[in-house]
N, C-alpha and C positions, 0 to 999 in steps of 0.2 A: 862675565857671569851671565848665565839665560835668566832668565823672567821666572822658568821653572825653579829653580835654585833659593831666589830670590824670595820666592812667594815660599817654599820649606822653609829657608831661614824665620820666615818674619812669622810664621806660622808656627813653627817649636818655640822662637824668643815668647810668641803669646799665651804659649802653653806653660812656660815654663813661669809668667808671670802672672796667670791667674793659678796654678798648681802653688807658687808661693806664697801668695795674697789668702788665698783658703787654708794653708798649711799656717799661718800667722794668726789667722783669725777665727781657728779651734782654737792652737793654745792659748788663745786671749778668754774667749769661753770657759776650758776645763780651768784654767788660774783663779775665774770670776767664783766658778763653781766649790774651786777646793778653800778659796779667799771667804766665800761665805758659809761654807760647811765648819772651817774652823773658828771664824771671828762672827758667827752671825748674834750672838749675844753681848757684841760691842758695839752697839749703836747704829746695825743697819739698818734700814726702813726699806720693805717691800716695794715695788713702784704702786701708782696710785689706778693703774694697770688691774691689779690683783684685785683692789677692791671689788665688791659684788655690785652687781647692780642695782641701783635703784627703781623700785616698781611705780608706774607712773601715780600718781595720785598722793602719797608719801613727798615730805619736802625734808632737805639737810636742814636742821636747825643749827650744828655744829660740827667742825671739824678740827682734829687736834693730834698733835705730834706727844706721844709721852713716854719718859723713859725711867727705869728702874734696874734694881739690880739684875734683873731675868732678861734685860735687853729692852730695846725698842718697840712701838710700835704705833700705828695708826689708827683714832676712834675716830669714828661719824655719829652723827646723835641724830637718830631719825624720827620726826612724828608722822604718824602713819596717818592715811587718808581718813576723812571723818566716818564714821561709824564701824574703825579698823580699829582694833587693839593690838598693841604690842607685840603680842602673842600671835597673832594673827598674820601679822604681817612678819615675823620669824617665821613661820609657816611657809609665808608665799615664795619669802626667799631662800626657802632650804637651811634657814638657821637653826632648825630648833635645837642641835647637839653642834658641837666642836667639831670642825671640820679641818682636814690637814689636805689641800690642794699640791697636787705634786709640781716639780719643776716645768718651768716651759724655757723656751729656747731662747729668750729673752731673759730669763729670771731661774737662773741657773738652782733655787733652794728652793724646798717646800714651804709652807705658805699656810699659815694658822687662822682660819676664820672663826669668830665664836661671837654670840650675840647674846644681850642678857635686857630682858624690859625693865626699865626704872621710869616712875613716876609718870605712865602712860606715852612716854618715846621707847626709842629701843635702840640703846647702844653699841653699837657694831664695833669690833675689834678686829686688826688682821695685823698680826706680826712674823717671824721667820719664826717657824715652831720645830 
């Protein structure tokens, strides 16, 4: 067998095992994707990934997992930097209405963000909506 030969062989065997390795790990993907499109109101939680950022000067007072009939999901309790209101600070970060973040590549399901001020914090929500 030549060297030329040798180096096709091992050169299709390598193709043929990244061509499988990528063929394995879409359908792991669209499974993850159609797994959370039908069960995402059984107790899935979005990664902690999706949540929004926090703007510097704001601190987590709280963080909390809670579930209901409507499904899962993740609060933060945030007190906003001194001389910031609630309000305000839903403002900075794009909260002031319900937001639906679409899929990413990681996180195969849309992605519910929604923020409401109580008691001069501001409770942030993000479940699979």
């Amino acid at each position: 067998m030549t060297s030329r030969t040798a180096l096709r062989r091992r050169t299709r065997r390598t193709l043929v095992a990244v061509s499988v390795t990528l063929g394995v790990l879409s359908c792991l993907w669209v499974l993850s994707f159609l797994w959370l499109q039908v069960f995402k109101t059984e107790g899935s939680l979005p990664p902690r990934s999706r949540m929004p950022e926090v703007p510097s000067g704001a601190t987590v007072a709280e963080e909390s997992t809670e579930c209901a009939s409507g499904g899962c999901w993740r609060t933060i309790t945030l007190v906003p930097a001194a001389g910031q209101s609630p309000e305000d600070l839903a403002r900075e970060m794009g909260l002031t209405e319900e937001l639906s973040l679409p899929p990413t590549v990681f996180d195969p399901a849309s992605v519910s963000v929604g923020a409401n001020p109580r008691e001069g914090r501001l409770i942030v929500h993000v479940g699979y909506g």
